[in-house]
C-alpha positions in Angstrom: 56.0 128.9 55.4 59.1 130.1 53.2 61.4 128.4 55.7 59.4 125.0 55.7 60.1 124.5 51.8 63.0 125.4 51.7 63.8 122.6 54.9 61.4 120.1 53.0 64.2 120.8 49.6 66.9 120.0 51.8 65.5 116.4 53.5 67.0 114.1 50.6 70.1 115.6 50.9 70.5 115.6 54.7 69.8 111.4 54.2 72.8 111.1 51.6 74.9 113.6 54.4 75.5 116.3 52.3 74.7 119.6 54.2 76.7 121.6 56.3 77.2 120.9 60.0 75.4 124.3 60.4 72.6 122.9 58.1 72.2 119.6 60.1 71.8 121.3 63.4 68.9 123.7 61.9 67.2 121.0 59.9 67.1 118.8 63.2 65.8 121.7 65.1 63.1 122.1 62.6 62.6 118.5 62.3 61.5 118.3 66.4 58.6 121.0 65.7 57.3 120.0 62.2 55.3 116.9 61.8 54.9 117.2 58.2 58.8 117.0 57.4 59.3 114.1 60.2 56.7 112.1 58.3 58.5 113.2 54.7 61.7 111.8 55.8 60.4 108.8 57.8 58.8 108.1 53.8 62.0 108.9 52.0 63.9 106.4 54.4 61.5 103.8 53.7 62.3 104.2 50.0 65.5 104.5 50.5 65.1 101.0 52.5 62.6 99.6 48.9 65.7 101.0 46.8 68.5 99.3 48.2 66.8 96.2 48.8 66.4 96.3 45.0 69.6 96.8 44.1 70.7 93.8 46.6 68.5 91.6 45.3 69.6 92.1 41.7 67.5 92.4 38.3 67.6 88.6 36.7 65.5 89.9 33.5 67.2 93.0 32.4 69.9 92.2 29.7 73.4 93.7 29.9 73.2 94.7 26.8 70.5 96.9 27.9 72.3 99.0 30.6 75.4 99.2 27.9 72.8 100.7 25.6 71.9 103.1 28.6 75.2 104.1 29.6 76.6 104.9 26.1 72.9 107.2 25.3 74.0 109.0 28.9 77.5 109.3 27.6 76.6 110.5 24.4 74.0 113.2 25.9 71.3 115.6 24.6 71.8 116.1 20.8 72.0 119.7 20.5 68.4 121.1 19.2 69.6 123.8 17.0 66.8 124.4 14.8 64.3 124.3 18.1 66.5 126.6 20.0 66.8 129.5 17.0 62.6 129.2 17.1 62.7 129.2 20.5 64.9 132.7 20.4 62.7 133.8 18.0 59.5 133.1 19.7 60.9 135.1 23.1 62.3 138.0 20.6 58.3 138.4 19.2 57.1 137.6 22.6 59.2 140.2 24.6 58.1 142.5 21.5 54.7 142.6 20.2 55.1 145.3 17.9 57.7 143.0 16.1 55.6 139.9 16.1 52.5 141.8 14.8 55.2 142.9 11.8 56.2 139.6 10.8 52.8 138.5 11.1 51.6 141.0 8.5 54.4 140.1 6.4 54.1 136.7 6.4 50.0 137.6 5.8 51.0 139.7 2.7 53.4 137.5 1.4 51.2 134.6 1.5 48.4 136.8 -0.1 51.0 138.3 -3.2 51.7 134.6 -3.9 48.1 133.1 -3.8 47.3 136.3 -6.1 50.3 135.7 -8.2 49.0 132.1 -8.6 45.5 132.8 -9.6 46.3 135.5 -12.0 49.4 134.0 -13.4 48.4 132.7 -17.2 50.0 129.5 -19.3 50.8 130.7 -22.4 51.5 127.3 -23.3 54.8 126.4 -24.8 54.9 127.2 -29.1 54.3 123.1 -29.9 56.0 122.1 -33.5 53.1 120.9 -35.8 53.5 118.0 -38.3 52.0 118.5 -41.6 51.5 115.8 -43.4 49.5 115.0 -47.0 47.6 112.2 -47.5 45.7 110.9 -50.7 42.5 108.9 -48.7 40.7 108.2 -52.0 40.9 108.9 -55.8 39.5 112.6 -56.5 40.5 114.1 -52.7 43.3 115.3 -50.8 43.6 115.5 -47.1 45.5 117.7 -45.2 46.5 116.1 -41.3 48.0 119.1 -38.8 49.2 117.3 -36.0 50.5 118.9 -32.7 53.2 116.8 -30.7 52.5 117.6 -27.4 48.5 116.7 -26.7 48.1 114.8 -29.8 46.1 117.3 -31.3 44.7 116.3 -35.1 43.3 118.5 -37.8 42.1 117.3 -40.7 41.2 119.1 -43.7 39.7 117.0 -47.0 39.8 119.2 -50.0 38.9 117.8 -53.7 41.9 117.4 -55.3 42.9 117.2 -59.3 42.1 113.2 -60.5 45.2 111.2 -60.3 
């Protein structure tokens, strides 16, 4: 069974004539004993047939611009991940380590908790607002007194009698 896979692996490349003389001779003597592979490479030369006549044939509808587009992305390569490969080392380092991942776990838990605590307990004291004092004279015989607070537009407003004018 271990032999079979590893013959079925090696079918493509014995099409494109890449193995070994000593591979070819033991991959034909397989191949006159196993059904199963003699019908996996009669399929892969009948796509092999669908893939070239393709390629003969030509694409009319596929712009050049397009396979420019392709070559310079395959050109270019992979960008480097380097943000999902440090989470990646991170995840095996917690993984490998249990004890470590059940640390950071309760100090992410307890550093989450002093902050939401923090948060609720945490007063405004308000910032010391200037107040505006102002006197006005709103009719003959009384004096009014206006404390105004800039920020909220607070108003306080004290009438008192005052002396006659």
């Amino acid at each position: 069974m271990i032999r079979h896979a590893r013959y079925q692996r090696l079918l493509s490349a014995y099409l494109d004539e890449e193995l070994k003389a000593t591979q070819v001779h033991r991959l034909e003597r397989h191949l006159t004993h196993c059904t199963a592979c003699r019908a996996e490479i009669t399929a892969l030369r009948t796509l092999r047939a669908f893939v070239r006549q393709g390629l003969e044939e030509g694409s009319p509808s596929a712009s050049p611009d397009l396979w420019q587009g392709v070559k310079i992305r395959i050109q270019r390569g992979r960008p480097d991940p380097v943000l999902l490969g440090w989470l990646r080392r991170l995840w095996d380092a917690a993984w490998i380590r249990p004890r470590l991942s059940l640390a950071g776990a309760l100090l992410a838990t307890f550093l989450l908790l002093s902050v939401g605590v923090g948060y609720l307990l945490w007063e405004d004291k308000g910032v010391d607002q200037p107040v505006l004092v102002e006197w006005v004279d709103p009719e003959p015989g009384f004096k009014a007194m206006v404390l105004t607070t800039s920020g909220e537009g607070l108003k306080v407003i004290w009438v008192v009698p005052g002396e006659p004018s």
